[in-house]
N, C-alpha and C positions, 0 to 999 in steps of 0.2 A: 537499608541500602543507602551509601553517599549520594548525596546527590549531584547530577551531572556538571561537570565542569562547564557545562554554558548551558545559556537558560535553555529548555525545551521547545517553548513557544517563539514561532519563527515571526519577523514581520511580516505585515503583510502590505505595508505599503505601496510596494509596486505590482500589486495585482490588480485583473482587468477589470474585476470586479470590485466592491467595494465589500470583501471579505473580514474585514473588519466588525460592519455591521451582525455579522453570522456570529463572530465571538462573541462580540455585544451580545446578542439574542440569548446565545445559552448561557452566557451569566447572567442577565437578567431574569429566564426559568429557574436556574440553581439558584438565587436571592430568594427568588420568590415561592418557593417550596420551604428555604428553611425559616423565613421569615415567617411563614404560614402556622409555624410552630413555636407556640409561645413557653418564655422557660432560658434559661440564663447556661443549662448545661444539657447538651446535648452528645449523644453519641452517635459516630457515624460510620457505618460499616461497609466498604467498598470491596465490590468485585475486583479481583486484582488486575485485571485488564483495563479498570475504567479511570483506576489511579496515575496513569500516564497521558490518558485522553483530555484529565481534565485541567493537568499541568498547561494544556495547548488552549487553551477556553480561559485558564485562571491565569494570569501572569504573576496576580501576586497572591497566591491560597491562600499562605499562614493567615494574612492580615483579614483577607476574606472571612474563613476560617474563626476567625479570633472573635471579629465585628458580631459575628453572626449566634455566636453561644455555643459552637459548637467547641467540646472539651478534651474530645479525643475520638481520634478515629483509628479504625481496625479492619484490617484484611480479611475478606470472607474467606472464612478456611483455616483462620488461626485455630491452635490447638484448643477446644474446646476446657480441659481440666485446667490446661494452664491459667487461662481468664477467667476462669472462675475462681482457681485460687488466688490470683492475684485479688478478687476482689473482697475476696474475704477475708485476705489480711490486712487490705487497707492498703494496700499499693497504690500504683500508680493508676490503675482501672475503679479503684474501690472509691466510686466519687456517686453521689446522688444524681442521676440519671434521672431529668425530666421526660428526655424525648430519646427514642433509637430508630435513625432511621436506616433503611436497606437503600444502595444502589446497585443493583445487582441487571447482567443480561438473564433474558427469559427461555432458561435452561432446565431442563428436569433435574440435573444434578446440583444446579446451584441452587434449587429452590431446597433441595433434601439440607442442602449445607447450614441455609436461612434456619428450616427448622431448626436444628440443632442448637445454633445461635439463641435463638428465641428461648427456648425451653434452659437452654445452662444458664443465659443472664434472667429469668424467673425465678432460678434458682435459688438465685445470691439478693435479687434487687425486686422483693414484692412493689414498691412504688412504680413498677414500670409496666401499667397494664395491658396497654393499647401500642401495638409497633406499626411504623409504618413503611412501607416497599413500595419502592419506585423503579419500575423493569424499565430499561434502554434499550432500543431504544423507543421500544414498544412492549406492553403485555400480550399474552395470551390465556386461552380457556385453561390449555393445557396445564400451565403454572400454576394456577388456580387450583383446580383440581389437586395437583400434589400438594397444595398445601392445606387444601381440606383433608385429603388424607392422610398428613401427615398428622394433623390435628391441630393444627396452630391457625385458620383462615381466621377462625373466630376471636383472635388475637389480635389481628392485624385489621387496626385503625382506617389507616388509609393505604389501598392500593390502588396505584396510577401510573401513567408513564410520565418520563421526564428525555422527552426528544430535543433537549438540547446537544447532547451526543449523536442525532441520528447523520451527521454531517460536519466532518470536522475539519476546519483547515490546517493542514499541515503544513504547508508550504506556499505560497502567495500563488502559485498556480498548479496547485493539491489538494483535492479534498477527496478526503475516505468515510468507509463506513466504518474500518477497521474492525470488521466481524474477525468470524473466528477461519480459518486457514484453510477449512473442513468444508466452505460455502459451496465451492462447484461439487464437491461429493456430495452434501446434503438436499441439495436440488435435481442432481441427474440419480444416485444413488437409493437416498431414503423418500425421495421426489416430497423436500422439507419444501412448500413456499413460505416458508419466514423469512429467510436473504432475501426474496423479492420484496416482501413487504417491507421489508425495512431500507429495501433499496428504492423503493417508491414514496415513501414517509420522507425519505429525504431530499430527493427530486422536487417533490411537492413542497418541501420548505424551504430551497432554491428558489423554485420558481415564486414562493410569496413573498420572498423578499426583494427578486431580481426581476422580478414580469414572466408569465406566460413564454414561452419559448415558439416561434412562429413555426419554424419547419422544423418536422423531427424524423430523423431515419434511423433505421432499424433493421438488424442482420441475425439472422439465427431465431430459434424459438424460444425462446427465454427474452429475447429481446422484445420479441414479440408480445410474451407474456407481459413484462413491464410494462408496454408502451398502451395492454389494453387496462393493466390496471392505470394508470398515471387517468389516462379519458374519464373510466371509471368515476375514479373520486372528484373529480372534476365536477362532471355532472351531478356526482350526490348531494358535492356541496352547495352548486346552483340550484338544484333541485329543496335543498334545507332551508337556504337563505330564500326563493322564493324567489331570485331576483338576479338577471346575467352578473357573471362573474368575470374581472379582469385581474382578480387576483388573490391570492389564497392567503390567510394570515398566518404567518408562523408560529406566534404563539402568543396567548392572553399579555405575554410580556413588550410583545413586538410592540413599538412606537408607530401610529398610525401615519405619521409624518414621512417613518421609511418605508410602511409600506406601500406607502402611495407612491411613493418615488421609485417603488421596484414594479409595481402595477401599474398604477394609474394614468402615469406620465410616460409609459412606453417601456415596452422589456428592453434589457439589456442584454438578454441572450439570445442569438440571430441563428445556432442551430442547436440541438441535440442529437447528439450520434451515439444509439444503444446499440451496442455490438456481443453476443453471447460469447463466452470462453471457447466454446466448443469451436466459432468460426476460427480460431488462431489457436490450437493447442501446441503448435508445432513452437510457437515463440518461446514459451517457458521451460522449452527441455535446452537450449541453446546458449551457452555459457556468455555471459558479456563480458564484454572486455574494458567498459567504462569503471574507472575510481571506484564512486558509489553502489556502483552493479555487482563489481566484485568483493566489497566489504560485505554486500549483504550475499554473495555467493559462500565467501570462503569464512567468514567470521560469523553474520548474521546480525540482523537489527532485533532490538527487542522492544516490541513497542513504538513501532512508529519510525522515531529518529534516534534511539538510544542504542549505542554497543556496547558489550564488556570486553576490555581489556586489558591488558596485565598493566600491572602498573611503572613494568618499564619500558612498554610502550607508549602509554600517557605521558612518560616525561620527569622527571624531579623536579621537584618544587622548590627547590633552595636559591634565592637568588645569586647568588654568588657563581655557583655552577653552570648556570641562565648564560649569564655572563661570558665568562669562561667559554662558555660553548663557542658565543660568536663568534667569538675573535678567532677560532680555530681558522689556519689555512685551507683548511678541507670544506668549508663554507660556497666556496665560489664553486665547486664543482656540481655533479647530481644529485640527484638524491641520496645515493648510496657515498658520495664523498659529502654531503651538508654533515652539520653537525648533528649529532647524537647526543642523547640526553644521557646524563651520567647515570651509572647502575646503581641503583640504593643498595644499603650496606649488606642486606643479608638477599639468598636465597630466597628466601620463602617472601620478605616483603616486593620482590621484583616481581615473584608469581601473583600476588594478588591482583583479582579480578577490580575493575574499580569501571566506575559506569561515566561513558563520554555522549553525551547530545550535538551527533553531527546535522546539523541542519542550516541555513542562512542566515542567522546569528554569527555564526563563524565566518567574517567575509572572504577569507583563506578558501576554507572547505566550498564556497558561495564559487568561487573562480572555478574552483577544479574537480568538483563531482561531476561533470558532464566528458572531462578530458579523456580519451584512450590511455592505458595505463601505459604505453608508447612513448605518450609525450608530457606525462606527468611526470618524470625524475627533473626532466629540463626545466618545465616549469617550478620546480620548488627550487631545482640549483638559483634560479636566475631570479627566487623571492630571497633564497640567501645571500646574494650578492647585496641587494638591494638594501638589507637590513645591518650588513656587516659594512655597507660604504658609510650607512648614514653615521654608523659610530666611530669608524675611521677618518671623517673627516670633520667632527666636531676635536679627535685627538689629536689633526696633524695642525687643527689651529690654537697656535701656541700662545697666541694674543688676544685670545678669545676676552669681551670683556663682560662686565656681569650682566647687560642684558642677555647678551649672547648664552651664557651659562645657564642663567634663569629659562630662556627661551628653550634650552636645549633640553634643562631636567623637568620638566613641561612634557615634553615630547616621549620621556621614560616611562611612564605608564604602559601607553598605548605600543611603544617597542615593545613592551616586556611581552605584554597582549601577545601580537605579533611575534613574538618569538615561542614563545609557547603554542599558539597556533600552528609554526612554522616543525616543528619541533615531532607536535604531535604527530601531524600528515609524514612527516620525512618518515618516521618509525611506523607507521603504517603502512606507507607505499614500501618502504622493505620488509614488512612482513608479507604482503602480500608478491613483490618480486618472488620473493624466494619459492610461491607456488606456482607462478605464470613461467616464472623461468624454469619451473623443473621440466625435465624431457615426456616425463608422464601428463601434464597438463598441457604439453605442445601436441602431444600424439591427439590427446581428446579432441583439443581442437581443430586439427587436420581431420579425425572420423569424424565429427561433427559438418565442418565446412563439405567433404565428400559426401556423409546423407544428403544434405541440403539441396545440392548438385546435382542429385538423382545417383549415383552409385549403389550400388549392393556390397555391403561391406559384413556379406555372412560368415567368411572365416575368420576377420577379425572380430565378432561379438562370438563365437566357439571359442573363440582364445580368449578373453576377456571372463568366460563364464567357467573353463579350462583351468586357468591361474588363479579362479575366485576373487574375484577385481570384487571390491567393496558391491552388492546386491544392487544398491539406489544408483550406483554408476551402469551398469549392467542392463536395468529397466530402462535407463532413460533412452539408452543408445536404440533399446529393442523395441521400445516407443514410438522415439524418433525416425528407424528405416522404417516401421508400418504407417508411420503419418503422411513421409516424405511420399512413399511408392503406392500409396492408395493401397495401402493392404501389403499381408507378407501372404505368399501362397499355403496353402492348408497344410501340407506335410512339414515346410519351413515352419510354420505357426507351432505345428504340435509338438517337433522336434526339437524347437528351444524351452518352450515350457516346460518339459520334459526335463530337459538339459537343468533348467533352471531349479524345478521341486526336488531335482535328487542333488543337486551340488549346495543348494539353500535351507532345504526342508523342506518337507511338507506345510507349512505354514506362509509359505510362497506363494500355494496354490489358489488360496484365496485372495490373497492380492494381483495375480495373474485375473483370474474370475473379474474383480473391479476394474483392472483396467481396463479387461474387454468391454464392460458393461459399458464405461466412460468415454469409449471411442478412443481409446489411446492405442490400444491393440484390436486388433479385426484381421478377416480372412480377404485375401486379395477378391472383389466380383466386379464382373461387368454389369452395371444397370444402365436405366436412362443418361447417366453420368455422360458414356462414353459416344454416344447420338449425340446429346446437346453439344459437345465438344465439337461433335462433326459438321453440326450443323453452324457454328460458330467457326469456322476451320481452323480450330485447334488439335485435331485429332493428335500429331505428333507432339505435341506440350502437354497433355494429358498422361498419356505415354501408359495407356493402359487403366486407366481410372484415376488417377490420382490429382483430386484440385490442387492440390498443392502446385504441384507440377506446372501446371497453367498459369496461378497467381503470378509462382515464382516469375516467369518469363513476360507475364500481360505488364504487372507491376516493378520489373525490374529488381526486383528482391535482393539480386545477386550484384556486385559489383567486385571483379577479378583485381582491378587498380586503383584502389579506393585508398584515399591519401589521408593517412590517421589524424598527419602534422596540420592539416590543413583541410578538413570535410566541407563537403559541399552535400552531403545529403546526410542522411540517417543510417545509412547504413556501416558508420564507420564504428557503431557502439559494438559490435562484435566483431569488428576487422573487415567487411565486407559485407555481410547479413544486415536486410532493414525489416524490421519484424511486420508482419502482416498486416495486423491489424491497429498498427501506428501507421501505417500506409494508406488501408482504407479511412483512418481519419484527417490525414494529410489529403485525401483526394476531395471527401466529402467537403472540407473548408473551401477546396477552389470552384464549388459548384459543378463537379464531373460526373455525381454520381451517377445517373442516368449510363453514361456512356461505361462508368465501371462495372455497371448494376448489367449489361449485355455483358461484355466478355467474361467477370471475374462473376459477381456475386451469383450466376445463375448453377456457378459449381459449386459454390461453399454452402450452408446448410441453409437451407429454407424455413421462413421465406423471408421474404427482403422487401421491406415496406416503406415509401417514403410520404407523409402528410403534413397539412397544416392544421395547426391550433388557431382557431379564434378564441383571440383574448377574451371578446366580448360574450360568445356565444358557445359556452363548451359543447362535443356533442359525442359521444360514444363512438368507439374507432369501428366502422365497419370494416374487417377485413378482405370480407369477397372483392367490394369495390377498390382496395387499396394493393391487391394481389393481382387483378387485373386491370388497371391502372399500370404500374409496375414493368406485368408483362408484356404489355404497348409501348412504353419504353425500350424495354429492351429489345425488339423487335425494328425496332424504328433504328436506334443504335446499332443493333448489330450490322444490321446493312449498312450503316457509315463506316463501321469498324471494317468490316472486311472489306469495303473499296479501297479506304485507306492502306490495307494490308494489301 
């Protein structure tokens, strides 16, 4: 694969944290793993997922890389016969392998792949007797296990974790686990706790670098789950060490200097807000209308911050044409009149896929992933003007003298930079126009905006399933009015299902089955839902069972005259829509919860927990007291709330 036209790894300078330290951390782990391994050539075999995570951690691999002995690394999953032949012809792989080591996620099929590895490089390289695996960004039994029976445990040297992946910053105010896509079905579906654990591993080495977290609230049962494991290892650790705990070490690597400064001398993080998927499923069926939201709508990110795209969307490389470009009169207008990058000579080289790293490195992309796709043309017209004056008006002076020139070809680098950034985004924002302007992506959006609203929009999802509209468009919509309406009623339920396995297949039917399971689809009932509402008097924003319904109107979700050009809240990254559960952390920062925890949270999924951590004294989350805690709250609040109403 090329590698991306701008580096991967974002700064992180202007973040609130001192995210920086975090990268530190996990190169100092990966140093100190391969340093561990003595031996001049080493082979290194990565998961192909973890090869773009460590691009964000490594700024600069090769040299790393290089320093380190390691000689060649390889994709888990390459062709088995291939590598072997190559190695015993003496290629490029046929090199004396002191050391091989695995970075692999702790997967039952990526452990079968490891085998396989192990046993073909046996094959060819008797010197290599001892392998060693390091699962990300934790191990399990279960790994083990397959690789006992696979036959190979007894192979493998050292196995251990390498949780400098367990938390990665992406973005100066981003950090992921970057699990696999599968997380909320593996947890409510195969009821997998390894996303929790690994989402707790990384909390935990947050909080060892950054301090203890004092308040921490908590929404749904999976949150819940987190927030008793996070106490949990708390206590184990204090319990280990013998001795109160103010803060957790991230790793044999971590500098006690930082950790003191993320413990010792006071935390830096004033809350923690664990929110489960299920509280906000209605967010992600809802198309955004933001730059970045729609690239990874309509195109898709691969890995983090990386797309593919053609390569005359990327732009030509040739300066000359660069040039050429600016100076076009069609420069000063939109997007769609800026300059275009010229089309390379053949067919087939315009189609090629070529891989672009959109993240804050691009200070262009830095301005305008946040913008509606509304007022992004304007904004790139009016980056074209800006780049087309500065060369305009170094030409119209005619008596320019040689500082001046010198001063000016100084400045052509960083233009070019800028033009090719500018360049980029212009051919992107029209590829994307050409799907937001189509009349079929307007209509979704209007079905969409009407779910949201509360509408029933049953003969328009019969025609959608009628004409065979794409299956994944179809779901979402049937999703989306059971989310919106608190259920579809049982004949409506059975009657698109229905609809659905004989126009998709029978192979429908079990993905119908999961999304039931998943809470995405369900049958319309009344429960205690529609009481608490009453007694809240929300009876009529309920409108029959549905939290949603309530959110929508408690939190203002909806805004009819929301100005794209010029947003005053969140809700303008869909045209109107402000997603739920960016709401409830919008509220949690102004210290509301209490008062949102009576009207909203006692409808969304239980339960709803808010406590303190002492730095000094960890102690096991009792739930009963923190549930009823809670409930006194909102009890107290409610009666504010409805005087107020």
């Amino acid at each position: 694969m090329p590698p991306p036209r701008f580096r991967v790894a974002a700064p992180l300078e202007s973040a609130a944290l001192d995210l920086e330290a975090l990268r530190q951390d996990a190169r100092a782990q990966l140093l100190e793993i391969l340093g561990a391994h003595q031996g001049s050539s080493k082979l290194l075999i990565l998961d192909p997922s973890l090869g773009n995570l460590l691009s964000h951690v490594l700024t600069d691999a090769s040299k790393v890389f290089e320093s380190m002995g390691v000689s060649q690394i390889v994709e888990l999953g390459t062709d088995m016969s291939q590598l072997a032949r190559g190695m015993a012809r003496g290629g490029a792989l046929a090199m004396d392998f002191s050391n091989c080591l695995f970075f692999v996620r702790p997967s039952v099929a990526h452990c079968k792949l490891l085998a396989e590895h192990i046993r073909s490089i046996q094959k060819v390289n008797q010197d290599i007797q001892r392998f060693s695996v390091y699962f990300t960004p934790h191990k399990t039994l279960l790994c083990e296990k397959v690789l006992e029976d696979e036959g190979v445990l007894d192979l493998v040297g050292d196995l251990e974790e390498f949780s400098g992946l367990s938390l990665v910053p992406l973005e100066s105010d981003l950090l992921s686990l970057e699990l696999d896509q599968a997380m909320y079905k593996d947890l409510k579906l195969a009821k997998d706790p390894t996303p929790l654990q690994a989402a707790c591993q990384g909390l935990l080495r947050l909080q060892g670098l950054f301090g203890v977290a004092p308040h921490v609230k908590a929404v749904g049962p999976l949150a819940k789950e987190l927030a008793v494991l996070l106490c949990r290892a708390r206590v184990d650790e204090a319990n280990a060490r013998k001795e109160p705990l103010d803060f957790l070490p991230a790793s044999p690597a971590a500098s006690p200097a930082r950790c003191q400064m993320g413990g010792r001398m006071g935390g830096r993080i004033d809350t923690l807000v664990l929110l489960d998927r299920e509280v906000d499923l209605v967010s992600p069926l809802v198309t955004p209308l933001t730059y970045e939201g729609l690239i990874d709508e309509l195109i898709g990110f691969k890995g983090a911050s990386v797309v593919k795209v053609s390569n005359a969307i990327a732009g030509a490389e040739k300066d000359d044409k660069q040039t050429k470009a600016v100076d076009r009169p069609g420069a000063e207008g939109t997007a769609s009149e800026a300059p275009a990058s010229e089309a390379p000579a053949s067919g087939e080289e315009a189609c090629r896929l070529v891989s672009v790293a959109l993240n804050s490195n691009d200070s262009l992309f830095d301005e305008v992933r946040s913008l509606n796709i509304e007022k992004l043309g304007l904004h790139l017209g009016a980056k074209a003007k800006v780049i087309r004056g500065q060369y305009d008006s170094f030409r119209a002076n005619k008596d320019a003298s040689i500082t001046e020139i010198h001063d000016f070809v100084k400045l052509i680098p960083g233009l070019k930079e800028k033009y090719n950034s500018l360049n980029l985004h212009i051919n992107l924002t029209a590829e994307l126009k050409r799907s937001t302007d189509s009349h079929a992506f307007r209509r979704q959006w209007n079905t969409e905006r009407a779910l949201l609203e509360g509408e029933q929009l049953y003969d328009e999802l019969e025609e959608l399933i009628d004409t065979q509209k794409p299956v994944l468009r179809v779901l979402r919509v049937l999703c989306l009015q059971s989310l919106c309406q608190g259920g579809l009623p049982g004949a409506k339920l059975d009657f698109f299902k229905s609809e659905v396995v004989q126009t998709y297949g029978h192979g429908a039917l079990f993905t119908l089955s999961n999304l039931e399971r998943l809470g995405l689809l369900r049958r319309k009932r009344h429960t205690e839902l529609a009481d608490v509402a009453s007694n809240l008097g929300l009876g009529a924003a309920v409108q029959g069972g549905s939290a949603f319904a309530a959110a929508r109107r408690l939190l203002r979700l909806i805004d009819q005259e929301v100005n794209v050009s010029d947003p005053r809240d969140m809700n303008y990254v869909s045209s109107g829509y402000a997603p739920l559960s960016a709401r409830l952390v919008q509220l949690a920062g102004y210290g509301a919860w209490p008062a949102v925890h009576a009207q909203v949270l006692s409808l969304l999924p239980r339960p709803a927990l808010e406590f303190d951590q002492d730095p000094a004294e960890p102690q096991a989350l009792d739930l009963r007291a923190q549930e009823a805690k809670m409930q006194q709250r909102a009890a107290a609040a409610a009666a504010a709330g409805g005087a107020a109403a």
